[in-house]
NUKELUM-885173 format. One line per 5 residues: number of its first residue (from 1); their letters; for each residue x, y, z of C-alpha. Coordinates in nm, 3 decimals, decimal comma. Example, Ala and Ser with C-alpha at 12.3 -4.5 7.8 and 13.67 -1.06 7.14 Angstrom:
NUKELUM-885173
1 = as = 1,230 -0,450 0,780 | 1,367 -0,106 0,714
This chain:
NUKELUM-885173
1 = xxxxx = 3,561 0,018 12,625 | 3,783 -0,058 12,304 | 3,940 -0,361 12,210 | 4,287 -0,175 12,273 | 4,193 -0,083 12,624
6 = xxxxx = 4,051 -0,442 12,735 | 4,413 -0,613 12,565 | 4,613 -0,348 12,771 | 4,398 -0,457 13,079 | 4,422 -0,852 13,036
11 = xxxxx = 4,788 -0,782 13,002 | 4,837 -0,660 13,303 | 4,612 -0,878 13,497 | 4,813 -1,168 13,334 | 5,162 -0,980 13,440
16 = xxxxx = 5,048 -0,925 13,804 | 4,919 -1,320 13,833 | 5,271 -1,397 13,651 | 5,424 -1,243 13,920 | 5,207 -1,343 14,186
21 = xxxxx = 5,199 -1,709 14,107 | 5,598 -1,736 14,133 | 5,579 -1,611 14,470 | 5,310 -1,792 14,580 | 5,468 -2,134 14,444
26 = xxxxx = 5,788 -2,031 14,595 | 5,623 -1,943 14,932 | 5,491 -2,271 14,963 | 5,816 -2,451 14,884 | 6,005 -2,230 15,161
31 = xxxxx = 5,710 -2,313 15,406 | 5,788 -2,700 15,393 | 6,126 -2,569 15,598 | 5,865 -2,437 15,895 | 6,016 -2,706 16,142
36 = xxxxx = 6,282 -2,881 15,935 | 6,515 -2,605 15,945 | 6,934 -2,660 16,010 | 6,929 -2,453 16,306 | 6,652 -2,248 16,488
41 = xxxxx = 6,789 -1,891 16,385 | 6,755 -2,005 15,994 | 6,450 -2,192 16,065 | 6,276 -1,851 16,150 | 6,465 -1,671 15,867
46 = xxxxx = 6,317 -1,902 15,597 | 5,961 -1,904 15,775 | 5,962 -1,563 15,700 | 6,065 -1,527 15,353 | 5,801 -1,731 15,323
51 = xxxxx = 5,529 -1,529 15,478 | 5,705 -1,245 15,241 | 5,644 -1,428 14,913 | 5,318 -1,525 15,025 | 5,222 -1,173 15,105
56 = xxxxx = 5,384 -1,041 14,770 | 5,154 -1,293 14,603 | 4,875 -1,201 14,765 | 4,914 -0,834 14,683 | 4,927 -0,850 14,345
61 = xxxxx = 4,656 -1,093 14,340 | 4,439 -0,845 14,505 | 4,480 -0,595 14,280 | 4,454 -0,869 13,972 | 4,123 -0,897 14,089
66 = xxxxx = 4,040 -0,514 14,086 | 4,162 -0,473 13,727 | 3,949 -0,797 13,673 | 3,646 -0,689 13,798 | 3,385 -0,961 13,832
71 = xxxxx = 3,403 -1,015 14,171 | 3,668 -1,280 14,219 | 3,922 -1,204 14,482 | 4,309 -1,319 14,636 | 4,171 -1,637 14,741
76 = xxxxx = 4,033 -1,738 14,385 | 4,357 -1,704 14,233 | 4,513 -1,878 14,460 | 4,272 -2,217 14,550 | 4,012 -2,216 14,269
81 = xxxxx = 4,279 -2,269 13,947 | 4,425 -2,566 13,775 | 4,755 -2,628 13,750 | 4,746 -2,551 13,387 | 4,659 -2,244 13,471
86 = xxxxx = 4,911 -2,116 13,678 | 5,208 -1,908 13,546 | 5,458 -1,929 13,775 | 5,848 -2,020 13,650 | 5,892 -2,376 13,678
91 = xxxxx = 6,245 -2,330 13,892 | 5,954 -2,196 14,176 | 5,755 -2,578 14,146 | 6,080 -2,807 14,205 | 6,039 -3,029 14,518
96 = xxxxx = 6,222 -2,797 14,841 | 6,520 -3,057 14,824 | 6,818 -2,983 15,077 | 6,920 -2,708 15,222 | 7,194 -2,642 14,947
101 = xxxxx = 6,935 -2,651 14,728 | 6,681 -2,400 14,835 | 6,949 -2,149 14,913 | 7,053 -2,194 14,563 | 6,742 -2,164 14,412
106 = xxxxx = 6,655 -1,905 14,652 | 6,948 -1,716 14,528 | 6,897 -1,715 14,217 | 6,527 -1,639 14,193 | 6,614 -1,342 14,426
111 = xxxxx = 6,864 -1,216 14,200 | 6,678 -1,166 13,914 | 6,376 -1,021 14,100 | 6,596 -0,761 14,270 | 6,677 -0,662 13,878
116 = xxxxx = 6,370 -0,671 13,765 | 6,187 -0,453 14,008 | 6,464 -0,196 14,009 | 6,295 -0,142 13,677 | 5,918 -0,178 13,788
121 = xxxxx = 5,990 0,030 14,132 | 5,934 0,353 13,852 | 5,600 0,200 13,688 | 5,363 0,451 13,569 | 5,049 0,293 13,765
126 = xxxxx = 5,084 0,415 14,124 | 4,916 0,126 14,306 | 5,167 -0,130 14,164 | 5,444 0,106 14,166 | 5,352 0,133 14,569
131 = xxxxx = 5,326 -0,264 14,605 | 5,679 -0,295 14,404 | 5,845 -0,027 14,613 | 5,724 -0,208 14,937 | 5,816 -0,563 14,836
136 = xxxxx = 6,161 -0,455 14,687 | 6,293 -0,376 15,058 | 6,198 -0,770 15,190 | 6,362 -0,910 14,820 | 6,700 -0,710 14,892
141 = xxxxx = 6,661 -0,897 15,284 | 6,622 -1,258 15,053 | 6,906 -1,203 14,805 | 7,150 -1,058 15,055 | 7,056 -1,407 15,289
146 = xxxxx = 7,045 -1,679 14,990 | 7,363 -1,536 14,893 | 7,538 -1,558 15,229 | 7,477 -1,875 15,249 | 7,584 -1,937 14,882
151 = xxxxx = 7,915 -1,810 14,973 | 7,959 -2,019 15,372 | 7,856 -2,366 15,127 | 8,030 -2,299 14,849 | 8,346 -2,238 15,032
156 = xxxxx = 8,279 -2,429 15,320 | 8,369 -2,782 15,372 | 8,410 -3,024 15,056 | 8,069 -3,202 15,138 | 7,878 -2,838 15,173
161 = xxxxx = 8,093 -2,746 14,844 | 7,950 -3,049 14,661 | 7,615 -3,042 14,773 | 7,538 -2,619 14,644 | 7,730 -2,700 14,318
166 = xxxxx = 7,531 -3,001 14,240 | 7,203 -2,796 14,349 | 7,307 -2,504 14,066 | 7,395 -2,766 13,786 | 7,028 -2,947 13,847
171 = xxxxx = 6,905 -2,571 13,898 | 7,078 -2,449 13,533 | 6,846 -2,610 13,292 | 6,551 -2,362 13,459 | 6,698 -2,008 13,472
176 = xxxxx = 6,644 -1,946 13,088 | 6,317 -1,874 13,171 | 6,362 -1,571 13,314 | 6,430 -1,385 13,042 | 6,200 -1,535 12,837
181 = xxxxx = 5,980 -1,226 12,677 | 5,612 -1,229 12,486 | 5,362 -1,033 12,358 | 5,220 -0,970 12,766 | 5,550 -0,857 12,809
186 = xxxxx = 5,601 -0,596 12,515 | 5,264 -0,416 12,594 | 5,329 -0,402 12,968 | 5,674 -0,200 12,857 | 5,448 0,026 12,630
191 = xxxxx = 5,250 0,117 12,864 | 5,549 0,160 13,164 | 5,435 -0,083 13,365 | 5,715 -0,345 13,278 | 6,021 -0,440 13,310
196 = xxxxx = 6,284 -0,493 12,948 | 6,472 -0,819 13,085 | 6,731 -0,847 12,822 | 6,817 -0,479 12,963 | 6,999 -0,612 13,300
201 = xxxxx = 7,071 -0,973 13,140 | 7,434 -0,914 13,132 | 7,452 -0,766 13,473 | 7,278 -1,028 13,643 | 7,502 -1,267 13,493
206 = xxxxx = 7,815 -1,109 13,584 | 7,669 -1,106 13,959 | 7,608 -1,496 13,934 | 7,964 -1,534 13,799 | 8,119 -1,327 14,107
211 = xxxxx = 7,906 -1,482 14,338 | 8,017 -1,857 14,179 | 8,398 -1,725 14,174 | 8,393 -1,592 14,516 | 8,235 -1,893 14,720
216 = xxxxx = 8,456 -2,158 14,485 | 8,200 -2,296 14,233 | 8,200 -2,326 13,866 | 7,920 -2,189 13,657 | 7,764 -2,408 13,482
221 = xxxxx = 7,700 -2,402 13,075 | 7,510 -2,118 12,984 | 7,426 -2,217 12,666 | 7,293 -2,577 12,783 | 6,938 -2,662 12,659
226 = xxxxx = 6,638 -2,425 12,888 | 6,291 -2,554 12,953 | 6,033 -2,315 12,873 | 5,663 -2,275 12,898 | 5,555 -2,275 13,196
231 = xxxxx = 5,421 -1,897 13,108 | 5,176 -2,056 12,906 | 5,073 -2,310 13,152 | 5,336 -2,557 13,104 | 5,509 -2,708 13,441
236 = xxxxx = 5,653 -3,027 13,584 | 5,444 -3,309 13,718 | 5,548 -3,104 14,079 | 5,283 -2,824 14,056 | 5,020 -3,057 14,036
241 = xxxxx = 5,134 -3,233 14,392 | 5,167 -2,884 14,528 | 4,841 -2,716 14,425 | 4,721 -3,096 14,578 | 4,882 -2,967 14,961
246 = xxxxx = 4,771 -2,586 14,942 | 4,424 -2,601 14,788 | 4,289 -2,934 14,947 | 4,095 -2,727 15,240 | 3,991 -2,466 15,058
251 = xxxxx = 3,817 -2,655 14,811 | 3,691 -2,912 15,058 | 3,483 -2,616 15,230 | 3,468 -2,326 14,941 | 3,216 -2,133 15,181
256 = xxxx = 3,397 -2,135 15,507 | 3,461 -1,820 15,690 | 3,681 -1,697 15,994 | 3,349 -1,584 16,190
């Protein structure tokens, strides 16, 4: 196998646990609502946008661990790695805060991955064109919901009003990641398998802006400062306590089994 075959192939193993690990991370941050939710009806709802993310996740891991090929599977990816090496968008890690807040974070994470895999739902490789397909009906179900709720807070009462605009201006400083591109990204678009961001940039920013207009809230600065790196392993102190929660079992018995 050439050198140029094996870098296409680690580039799209690292794509698929890119998007993998967001969902993952994100899963686990809805699932903290199981129980805690406002009212039973949205206590369901977010259960199972979590179980969707999860199950997105675990896709992609699965096939990760095809392309890889040395045996390791879903649950490897998901219980046997450091924090530092997990690539999921920081915005995904941030403690579950109040309601406000994961509907706005919700909302905005489903946003761009509605964009995104309008582009990947045409990807030359069938099996993740099939997986992208699949998981693009549940993330239209997310963004439609998060944004709902954007609009009945933001245009609600004054506390409800506050308490989503404060959750998008601590939100802000995060979002600049999404657009963020590399060298994992440029081959994956060579070879059709990825998505250009900066291609639906200005349309996903002109849905933010109606969305803000239309429930009341003001955007905040685009052009304030954007963390970055957490594509190359760099997060908050918050993964850390997280990977602490959802790997503590499986590492405590690494051989169990369901029989």
């Amino acid at each position: 196998m050439s050198t140029e075959t094996l870098t296409k192939n680690d580039a799209f193993i690292t794509y698929l646990l890119r998007l993998a690990d967001d969902r993952l991370i994100l899963g686990q941050r809805m699932a903290e609502w199981c129980g805690h939710g406002p009212v039973l009806e949205e206590d369901l709802a977010m259960a199972n946008m979590s179980l969707d993310l999860i199950g997105h996740a675990s896709a992609l891991y699965t096939y990760a661990s095809e392309l890889e090929g040395s045996g390791l599977d879903d649950d490897y990816f998901a219980y046997f790695r450091d924090d530092y090496e997990f690539t999921n968008l920081q915005l995904c890690e941030l403690p579950k805060g109040d309601f406000a807040f994961t509907m706005a974070r919700q909302f905005l994470f489903s946003s761009f991955s509605y964009f995104q895999y309008q582009i990947l739902k045409n990807a030359t490789d069938e099996q993740f064109k099939g997986m992208i397909n699949k998981h693009l009906k549940e993330i239209k179900y997310h963004l439609r919901h998060s944004r709902d709720w954007v609009l009945r807070l933001g245009d609600g009462t004054e506390e409800s009003h506050k308490r989503i605009q404060d959750a998008f201006d601590e939100l802000w400083m995060y979002i600049g990641e999404f657009f963020h591109s590399d060298e994992i990204d440029e081959i994956m678009l060579r070879e059709g398998n990825g998505a250009d961001l900066s291609s639906f940039k200005d349309e996903w920013k002109t849905m933010i802006e109606e969305t803000f207009k239309e429930a009341t809230l003001t955007v905040p600065d685009w052009d304030q400062f954007m963390m970055t790196g957490s594509r190359k392993g760099m997060h908050t102190e918050h993964l850390g306590h997280i990977l602490t929660q959802l790997q503590f079992l499986r590492r405590s018995h690494p051989d169990a089994d369901w029989k």
